[in-house]
DSSP file (Angstrom, degrees, kcal/mol; ACC not computed):
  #  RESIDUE AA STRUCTURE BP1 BP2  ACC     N-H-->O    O-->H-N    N-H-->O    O-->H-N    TCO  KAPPA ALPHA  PHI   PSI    X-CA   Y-CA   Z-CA
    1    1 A X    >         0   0    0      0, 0.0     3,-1.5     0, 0.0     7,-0.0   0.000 360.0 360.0 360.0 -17.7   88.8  113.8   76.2
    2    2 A X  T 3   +     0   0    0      1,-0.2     7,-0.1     7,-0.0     0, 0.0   0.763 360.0  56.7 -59.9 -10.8   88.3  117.5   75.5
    3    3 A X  T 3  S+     0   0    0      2,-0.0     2,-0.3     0, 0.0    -1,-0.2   0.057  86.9  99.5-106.8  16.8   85.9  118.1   78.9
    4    4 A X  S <  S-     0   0    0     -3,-1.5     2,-0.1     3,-0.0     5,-0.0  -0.756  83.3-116.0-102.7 155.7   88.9  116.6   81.0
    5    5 A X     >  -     0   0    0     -2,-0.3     4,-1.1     1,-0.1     3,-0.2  -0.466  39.3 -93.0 -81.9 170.8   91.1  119.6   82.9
    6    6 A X  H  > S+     0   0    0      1,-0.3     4,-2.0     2,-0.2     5,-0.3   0.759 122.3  61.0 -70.6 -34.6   94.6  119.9   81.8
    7    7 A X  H >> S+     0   0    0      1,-0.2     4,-2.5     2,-0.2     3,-1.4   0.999 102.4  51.8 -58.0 -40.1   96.1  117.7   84.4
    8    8 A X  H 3> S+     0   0    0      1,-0.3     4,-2.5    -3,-0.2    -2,-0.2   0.682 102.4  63.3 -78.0  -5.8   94.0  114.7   83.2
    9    9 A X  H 3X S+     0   0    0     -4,-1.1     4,-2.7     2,-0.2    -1,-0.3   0.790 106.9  46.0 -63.4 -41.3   95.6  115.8   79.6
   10   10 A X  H <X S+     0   0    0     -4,-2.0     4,-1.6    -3,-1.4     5,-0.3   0.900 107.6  53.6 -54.7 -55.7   99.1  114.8   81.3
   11   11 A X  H >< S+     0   0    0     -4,-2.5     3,-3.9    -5,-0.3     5,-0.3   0.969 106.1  53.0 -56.0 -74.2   98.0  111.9   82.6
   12   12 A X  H 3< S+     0   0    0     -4,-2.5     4,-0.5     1,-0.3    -2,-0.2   0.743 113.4  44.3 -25.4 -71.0   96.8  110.9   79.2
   13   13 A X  H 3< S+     0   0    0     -4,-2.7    -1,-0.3     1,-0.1    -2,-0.2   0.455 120.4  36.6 -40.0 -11.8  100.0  111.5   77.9
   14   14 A X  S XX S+     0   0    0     -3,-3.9     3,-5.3    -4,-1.6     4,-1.1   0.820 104.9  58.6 -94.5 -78.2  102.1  109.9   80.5
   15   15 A X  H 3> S+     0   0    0     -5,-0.3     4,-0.5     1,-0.3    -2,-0.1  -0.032  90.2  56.5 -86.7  27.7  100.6  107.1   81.7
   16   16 A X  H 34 S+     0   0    0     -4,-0.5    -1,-0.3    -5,-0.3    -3,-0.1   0.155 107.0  59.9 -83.0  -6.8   99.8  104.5   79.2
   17   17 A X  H <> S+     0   0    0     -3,-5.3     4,-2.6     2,-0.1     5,-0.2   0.633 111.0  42.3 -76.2 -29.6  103.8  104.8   78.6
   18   18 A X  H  X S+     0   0    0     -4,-1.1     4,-2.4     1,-0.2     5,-0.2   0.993 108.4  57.6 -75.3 -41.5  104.1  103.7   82.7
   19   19 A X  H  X S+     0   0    0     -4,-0.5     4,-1.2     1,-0.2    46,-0.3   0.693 114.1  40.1 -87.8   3.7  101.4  101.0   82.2
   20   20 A X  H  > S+     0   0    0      2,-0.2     4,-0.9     3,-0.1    -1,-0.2   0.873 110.5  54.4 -89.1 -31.8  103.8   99.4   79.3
   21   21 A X  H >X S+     0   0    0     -4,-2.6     3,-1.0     2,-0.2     4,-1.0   0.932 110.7  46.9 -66.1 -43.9  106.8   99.9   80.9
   22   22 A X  H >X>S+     0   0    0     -4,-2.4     5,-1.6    -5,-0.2     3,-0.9   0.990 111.7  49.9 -84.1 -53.7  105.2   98.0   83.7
   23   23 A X  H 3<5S+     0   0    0     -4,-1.2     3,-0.3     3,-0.3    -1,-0.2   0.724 104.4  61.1   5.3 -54.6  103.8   95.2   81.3
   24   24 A X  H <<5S+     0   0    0     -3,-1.0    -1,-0.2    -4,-0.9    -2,-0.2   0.701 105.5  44.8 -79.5 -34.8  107.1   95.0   80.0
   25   25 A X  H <<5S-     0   0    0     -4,-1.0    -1,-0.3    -3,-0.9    -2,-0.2   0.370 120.1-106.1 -86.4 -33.4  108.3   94.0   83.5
   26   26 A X  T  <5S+     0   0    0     -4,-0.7    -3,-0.3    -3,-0.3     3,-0.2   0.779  80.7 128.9  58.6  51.5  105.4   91.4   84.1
   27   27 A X  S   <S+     0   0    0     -5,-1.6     2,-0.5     1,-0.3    -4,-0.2   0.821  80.5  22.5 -90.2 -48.1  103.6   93.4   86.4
   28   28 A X  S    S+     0   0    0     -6,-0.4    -1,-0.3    -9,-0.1     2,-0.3  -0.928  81.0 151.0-120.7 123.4  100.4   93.0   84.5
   29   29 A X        +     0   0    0     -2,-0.5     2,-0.3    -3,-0.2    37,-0.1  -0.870  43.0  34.8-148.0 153.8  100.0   89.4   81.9
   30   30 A X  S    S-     0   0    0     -2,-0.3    37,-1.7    35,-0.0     2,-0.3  -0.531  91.2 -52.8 105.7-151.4   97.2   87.6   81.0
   31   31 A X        -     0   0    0     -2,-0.3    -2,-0.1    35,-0.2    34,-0.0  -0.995  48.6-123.5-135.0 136.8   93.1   88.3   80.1
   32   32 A X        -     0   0    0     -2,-0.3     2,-0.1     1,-0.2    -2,-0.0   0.021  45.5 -91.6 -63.4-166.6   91.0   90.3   82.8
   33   33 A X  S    S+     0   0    0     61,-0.0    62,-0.5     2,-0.0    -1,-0.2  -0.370  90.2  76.9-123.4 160.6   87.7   88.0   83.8
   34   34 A X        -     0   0    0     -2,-0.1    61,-1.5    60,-0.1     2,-0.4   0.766  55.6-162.8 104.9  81.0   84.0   88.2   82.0
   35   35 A X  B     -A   94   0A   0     59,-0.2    59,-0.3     1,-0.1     3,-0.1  -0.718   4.7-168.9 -94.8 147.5   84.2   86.3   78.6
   36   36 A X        -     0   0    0     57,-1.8     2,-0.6    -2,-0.4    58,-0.2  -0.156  52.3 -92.9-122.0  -5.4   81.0   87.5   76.4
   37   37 A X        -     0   0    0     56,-0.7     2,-0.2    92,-0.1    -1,-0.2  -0.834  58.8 -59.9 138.0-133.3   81.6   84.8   73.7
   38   38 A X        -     0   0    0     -2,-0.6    92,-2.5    92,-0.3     2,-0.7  -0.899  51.0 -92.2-152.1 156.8   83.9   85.3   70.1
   39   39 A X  B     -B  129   0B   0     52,-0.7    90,-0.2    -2,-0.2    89,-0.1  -0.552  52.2-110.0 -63.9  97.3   83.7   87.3   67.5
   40   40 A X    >   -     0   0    0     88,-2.2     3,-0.8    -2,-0.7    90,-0.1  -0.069  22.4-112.5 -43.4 150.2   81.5   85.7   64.3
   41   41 A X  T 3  S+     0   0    0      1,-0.3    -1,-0.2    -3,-0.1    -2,-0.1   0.063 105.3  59.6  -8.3 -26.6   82.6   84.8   61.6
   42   42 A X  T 3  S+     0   0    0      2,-0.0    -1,-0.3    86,-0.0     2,-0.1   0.723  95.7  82.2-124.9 -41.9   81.4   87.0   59.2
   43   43 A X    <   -     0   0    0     -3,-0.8     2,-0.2    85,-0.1     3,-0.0  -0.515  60.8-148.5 -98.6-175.5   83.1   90.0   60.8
   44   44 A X    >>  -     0   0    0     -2,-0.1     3,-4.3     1,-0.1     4,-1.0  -0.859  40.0-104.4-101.8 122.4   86.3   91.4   60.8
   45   45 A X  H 3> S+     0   0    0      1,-0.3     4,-1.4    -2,-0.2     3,-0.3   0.764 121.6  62.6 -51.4 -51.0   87.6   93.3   64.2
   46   46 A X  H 3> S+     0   0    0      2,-0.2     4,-1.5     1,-0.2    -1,-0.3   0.583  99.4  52.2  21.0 -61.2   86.9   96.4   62.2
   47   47 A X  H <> S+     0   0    0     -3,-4.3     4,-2.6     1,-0.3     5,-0.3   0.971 110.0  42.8 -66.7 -72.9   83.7   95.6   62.1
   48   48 A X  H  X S+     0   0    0     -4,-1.0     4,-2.8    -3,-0.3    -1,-0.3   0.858 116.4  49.4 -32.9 -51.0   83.3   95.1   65.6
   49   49 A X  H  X>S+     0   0    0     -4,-1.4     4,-2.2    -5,-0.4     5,-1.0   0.975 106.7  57.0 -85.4 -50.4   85.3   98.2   66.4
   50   50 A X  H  X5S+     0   0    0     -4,-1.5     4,-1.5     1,-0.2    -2,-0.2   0.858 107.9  48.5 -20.0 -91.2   83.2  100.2   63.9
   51   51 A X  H  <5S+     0   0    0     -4,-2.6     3,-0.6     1,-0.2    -1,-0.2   0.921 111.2  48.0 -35.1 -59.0   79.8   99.2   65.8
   52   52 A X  H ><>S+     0   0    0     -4,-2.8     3,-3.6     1,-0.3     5,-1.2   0.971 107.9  50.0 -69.9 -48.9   81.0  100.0   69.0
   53   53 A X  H ><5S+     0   0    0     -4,-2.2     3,-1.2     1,-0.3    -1,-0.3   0.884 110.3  54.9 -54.2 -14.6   82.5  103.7   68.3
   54   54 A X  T 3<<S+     0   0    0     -4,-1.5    -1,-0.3    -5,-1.0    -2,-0.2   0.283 106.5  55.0 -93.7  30.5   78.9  104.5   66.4
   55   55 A X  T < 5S-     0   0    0     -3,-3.6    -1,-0.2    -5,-0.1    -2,-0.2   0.241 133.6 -92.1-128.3   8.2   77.4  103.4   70.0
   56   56 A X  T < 5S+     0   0    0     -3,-1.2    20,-0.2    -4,-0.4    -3,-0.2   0.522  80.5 141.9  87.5   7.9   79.6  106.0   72.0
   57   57 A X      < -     0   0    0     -5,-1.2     2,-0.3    -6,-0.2    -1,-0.3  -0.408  25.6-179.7 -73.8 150.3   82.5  103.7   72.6
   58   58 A X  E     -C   74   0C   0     16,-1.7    16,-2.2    -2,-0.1    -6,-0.0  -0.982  41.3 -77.7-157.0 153.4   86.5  105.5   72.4
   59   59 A X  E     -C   73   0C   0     -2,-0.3     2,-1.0    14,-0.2    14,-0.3  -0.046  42.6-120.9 -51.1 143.9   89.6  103.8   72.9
   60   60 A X        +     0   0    0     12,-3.4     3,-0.3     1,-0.2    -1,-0.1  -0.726  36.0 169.4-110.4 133.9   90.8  103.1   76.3
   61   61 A X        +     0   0    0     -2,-1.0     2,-0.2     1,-0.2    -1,-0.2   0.614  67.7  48.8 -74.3 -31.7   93.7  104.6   76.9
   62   62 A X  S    S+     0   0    0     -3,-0.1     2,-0.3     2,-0.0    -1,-0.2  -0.572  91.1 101.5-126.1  51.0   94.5  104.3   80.4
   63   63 A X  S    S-     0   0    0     -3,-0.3     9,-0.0    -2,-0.2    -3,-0.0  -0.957  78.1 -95.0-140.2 138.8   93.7  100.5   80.7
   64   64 A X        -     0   0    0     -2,-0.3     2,-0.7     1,-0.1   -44,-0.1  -0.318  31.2-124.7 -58.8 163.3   96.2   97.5   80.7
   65   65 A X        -     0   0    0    -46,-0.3     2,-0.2   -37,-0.1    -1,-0.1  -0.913  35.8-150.5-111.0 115.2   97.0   95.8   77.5
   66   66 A X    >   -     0   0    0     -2,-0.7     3,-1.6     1,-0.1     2,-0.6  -0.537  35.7 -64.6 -86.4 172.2   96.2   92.2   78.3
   67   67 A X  T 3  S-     0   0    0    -37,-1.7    -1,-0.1     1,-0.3   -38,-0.1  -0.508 116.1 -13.0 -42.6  63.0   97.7   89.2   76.8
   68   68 A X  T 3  S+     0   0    0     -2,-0.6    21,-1.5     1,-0.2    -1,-0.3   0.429  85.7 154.7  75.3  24.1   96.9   89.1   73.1
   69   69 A X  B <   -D   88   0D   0     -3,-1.6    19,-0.3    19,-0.2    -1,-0.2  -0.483  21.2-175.5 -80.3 145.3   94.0   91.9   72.9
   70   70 A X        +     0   0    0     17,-3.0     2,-0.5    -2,-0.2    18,-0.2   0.329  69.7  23.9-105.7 -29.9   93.8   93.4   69.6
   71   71 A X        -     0   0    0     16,-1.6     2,-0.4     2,-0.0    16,-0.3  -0.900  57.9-179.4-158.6 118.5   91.3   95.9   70.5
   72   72 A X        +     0   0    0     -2,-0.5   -12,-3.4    14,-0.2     2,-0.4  -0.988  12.9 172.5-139.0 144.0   89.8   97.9   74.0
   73   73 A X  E     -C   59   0C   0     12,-1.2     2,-0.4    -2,-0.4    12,-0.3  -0.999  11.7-166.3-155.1 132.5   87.4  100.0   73.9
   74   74 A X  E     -C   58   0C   0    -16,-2.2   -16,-1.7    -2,-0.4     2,-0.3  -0.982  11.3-158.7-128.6 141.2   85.5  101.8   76.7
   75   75 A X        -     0   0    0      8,-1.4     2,-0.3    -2,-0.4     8,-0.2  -0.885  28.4-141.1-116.0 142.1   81.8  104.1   77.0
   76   76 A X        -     0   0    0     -2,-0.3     2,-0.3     6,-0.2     6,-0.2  -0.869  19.1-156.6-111.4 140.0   82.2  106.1   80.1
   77   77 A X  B  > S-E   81   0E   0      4,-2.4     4,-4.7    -2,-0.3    23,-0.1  -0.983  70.7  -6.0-131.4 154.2   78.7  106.4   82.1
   78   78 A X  T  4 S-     0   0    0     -2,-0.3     3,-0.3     1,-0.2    -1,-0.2   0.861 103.8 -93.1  27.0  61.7   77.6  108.8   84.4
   79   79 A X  T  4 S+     0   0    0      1,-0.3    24,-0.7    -3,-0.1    -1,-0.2   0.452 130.3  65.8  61.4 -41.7   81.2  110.4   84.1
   80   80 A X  T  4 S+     0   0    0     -2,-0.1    20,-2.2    22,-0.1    -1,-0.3   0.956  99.5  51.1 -83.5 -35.6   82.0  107.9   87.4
   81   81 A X  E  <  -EF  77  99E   0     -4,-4.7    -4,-2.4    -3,-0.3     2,-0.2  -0.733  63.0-156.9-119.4 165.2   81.6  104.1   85.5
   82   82 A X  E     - F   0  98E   0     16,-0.9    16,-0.6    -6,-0.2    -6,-0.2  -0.853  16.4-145.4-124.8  92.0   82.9  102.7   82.6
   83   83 A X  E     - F   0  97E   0     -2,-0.2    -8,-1.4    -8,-0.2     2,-0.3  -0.406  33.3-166.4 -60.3 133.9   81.7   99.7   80.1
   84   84 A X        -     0   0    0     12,-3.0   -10,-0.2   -10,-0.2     2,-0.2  -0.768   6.7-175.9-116.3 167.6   85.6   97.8   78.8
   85   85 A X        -     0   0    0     -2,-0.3   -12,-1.2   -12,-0.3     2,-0.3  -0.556   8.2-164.5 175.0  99.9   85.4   95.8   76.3
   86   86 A X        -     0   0    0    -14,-0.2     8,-0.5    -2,-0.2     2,-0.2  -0.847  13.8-163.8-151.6 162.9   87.9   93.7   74.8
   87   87 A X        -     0   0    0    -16,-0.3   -17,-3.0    -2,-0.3   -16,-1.6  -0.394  20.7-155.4 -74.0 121.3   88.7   91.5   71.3
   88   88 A X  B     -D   69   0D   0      4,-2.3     3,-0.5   -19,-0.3   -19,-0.2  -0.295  31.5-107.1 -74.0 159.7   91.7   88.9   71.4
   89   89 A X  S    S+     0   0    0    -21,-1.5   -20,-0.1     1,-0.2    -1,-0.1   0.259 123.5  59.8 -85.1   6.7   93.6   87.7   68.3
   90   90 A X  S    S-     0   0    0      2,-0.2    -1,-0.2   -22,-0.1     3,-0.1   0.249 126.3-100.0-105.5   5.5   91.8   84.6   68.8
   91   91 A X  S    S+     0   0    0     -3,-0.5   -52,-0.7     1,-0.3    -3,-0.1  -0.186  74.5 137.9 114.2 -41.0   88.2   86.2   68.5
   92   92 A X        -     0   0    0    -54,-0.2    -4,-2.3    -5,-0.2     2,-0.4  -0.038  36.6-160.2 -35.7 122.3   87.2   86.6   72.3
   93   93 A X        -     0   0    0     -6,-0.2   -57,-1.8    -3,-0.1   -56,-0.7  -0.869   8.8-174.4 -93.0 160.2   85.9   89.0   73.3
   94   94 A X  B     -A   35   0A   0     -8,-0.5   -59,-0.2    -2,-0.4     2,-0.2  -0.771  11.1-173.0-130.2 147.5   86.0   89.9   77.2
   95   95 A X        -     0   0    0    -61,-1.5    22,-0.6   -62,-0.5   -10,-0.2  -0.620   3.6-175.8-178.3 132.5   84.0   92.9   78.7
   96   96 A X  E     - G   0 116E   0     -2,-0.2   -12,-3.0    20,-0.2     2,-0.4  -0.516  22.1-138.2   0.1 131.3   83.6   94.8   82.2
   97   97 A X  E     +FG  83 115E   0     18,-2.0    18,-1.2   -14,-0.2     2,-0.2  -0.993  43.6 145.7-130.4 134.2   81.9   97.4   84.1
   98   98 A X  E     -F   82   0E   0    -16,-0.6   -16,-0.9    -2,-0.4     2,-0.4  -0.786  55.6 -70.2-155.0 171.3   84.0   99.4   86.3
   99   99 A X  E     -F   81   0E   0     -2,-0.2   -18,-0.3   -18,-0.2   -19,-0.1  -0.587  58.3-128.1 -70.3 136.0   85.0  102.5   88.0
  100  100 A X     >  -     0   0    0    -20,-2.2     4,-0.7    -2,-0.4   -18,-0.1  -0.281  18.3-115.3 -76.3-178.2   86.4  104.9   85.1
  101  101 A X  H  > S+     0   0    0      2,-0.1     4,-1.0     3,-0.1     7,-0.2   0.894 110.8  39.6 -80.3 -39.7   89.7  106.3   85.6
  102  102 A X  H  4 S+     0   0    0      2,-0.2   -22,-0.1     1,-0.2     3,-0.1   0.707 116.3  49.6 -96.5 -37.1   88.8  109.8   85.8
  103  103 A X  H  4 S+     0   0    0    -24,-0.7    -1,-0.2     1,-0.1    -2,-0.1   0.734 133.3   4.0 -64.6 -17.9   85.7  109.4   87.8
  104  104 A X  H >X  +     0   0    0     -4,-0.7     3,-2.8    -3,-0.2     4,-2.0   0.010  62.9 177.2-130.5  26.9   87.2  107.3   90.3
  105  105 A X  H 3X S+     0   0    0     -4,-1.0     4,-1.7     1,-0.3    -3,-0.1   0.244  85.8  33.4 -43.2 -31.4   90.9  106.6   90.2
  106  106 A X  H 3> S+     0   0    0      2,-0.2     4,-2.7    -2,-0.1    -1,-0.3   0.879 109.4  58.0 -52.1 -49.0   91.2  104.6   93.3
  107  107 A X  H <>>S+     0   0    0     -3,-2.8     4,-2.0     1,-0.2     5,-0.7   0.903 123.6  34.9 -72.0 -45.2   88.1  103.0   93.2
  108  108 A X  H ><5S+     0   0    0     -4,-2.0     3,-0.7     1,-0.2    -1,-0.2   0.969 108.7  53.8 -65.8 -53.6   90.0  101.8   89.4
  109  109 A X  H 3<5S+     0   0    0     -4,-1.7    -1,-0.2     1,-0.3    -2,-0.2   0.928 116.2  42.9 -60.3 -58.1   93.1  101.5   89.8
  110  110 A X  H 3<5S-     0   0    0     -4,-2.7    -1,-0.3     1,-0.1    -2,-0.2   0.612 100.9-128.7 -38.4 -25.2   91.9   98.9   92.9
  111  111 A X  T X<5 +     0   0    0     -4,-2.0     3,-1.3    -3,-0.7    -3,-0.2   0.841  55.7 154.3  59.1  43.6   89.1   97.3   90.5
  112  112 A X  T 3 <S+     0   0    0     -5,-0.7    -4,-0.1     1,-0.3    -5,-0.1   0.777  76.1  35.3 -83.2  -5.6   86.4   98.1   93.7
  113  113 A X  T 3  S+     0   0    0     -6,-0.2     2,-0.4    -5,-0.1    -1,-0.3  -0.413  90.7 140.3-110.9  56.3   83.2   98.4   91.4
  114  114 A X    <   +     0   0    0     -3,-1.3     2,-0.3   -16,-0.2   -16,-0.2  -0.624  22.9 122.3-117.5 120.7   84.8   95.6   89.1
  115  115 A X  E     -G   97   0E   0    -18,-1.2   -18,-2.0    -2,-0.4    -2,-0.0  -0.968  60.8 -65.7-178.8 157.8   81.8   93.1   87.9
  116  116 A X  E     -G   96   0E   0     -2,-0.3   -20,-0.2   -20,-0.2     3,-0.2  -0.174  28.8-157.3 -57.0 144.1   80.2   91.7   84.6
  117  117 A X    >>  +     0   0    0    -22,-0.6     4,-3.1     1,-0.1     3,-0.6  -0.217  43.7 128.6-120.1  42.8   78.3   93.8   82.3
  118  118 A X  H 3>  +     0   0    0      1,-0.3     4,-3.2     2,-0.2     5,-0.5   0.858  63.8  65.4 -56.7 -32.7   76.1   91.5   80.4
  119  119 A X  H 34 S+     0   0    0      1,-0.2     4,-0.5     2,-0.2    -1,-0.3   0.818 116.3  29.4 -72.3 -27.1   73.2   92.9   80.7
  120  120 A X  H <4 S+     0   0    0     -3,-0.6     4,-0.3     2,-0.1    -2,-0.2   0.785 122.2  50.1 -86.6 -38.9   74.5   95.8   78.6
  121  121 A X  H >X S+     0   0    0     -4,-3.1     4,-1.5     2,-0.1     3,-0.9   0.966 103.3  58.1 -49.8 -59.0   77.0   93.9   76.5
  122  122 A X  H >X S+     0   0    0     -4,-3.2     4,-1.2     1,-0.3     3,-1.1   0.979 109.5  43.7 -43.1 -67.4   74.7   91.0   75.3
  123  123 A X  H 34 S+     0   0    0     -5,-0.5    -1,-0.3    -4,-0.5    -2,-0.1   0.648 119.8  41.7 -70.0   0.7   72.2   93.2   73.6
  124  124 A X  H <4 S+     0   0    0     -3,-0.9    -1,-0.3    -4,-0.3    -2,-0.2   0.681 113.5  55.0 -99.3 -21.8   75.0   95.6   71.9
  125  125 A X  H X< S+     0   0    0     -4,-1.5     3,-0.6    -3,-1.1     4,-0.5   0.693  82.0 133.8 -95.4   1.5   76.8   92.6   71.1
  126  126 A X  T 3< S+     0   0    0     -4,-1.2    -3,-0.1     1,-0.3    -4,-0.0  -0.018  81.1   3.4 -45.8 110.9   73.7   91.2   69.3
  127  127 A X  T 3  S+     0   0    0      2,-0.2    -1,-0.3     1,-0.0    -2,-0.1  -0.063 120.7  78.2 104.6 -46.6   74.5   89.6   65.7
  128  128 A X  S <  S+     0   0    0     -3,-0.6   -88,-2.2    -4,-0.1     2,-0.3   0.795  78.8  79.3 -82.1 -15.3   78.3   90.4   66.5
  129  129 A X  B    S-B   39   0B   0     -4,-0.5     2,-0.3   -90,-0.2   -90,-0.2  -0.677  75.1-140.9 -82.4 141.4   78.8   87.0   69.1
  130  130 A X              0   0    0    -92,-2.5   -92,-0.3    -2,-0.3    -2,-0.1  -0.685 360.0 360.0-105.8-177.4   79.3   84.1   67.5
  131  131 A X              0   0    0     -2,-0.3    -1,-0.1   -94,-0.1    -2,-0.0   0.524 360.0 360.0 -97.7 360.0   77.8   80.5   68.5
């Protein structure tokens, strides 16, 4: 987050208090779309979260809190997209490829480049999906 200008330092700070308050409200309930599997057995979300930050992955901050997620986590590419990815308290995991906030904020907020990311998910998630 240090390479962001000082407004998008506000925004951090702000507006993950508005997107709870609006949560809180029902604005936003449920699990976004995309299921990647569950979490094996053998790890712990730790584990999971562990792998992804040593792959360039950072919390996402500026993302709704679905319905029983335990864990979100985003790599921003090419500054404009974003891989989500997240673990449920029942083991799902879910994951996305999207407009980022900061590269696109309409384009996010709208969900217009909003679409599955298997082909990058599968092979990270290798060893971590269970059957």
């Amino acid at each position: 987050m240090s390479e962001y200008s000082s407004a998008w330092k506000v925004v951090y700070a702000t507006y993950p208090r508005f997107l709870r308050v609006l949560e809180r409200i029902g604005f936003h309930s449920g699990r976004q779309p995309y299921v990647l599997g569950v979490l094996h057995s053998k790890y712990r979300p730790e584990d999971l979260q562990a792998h992804l930050l040593a792959h360039g992955f950072e919390p996402a901050l500026l993302a709704w809190k679905d319905s029983d997620e335990i864990l979100s986590l985003r790599k921003v590419d090419k500054h404009v997209y974003q891989l989500h990815l997240r673990l449920y308290s029942d083991g799902e995991i879910r994951g996305h490829y999207e407009y980022s906030s900061e590269g696109n904020p309409v384009g996010h907020v709208f969900n217009s480049a909003f679409r599955k990311g298997d082909d990058v998910f599968i092979p990270l998630l290798d060893g971590y999906l269970g059957r």
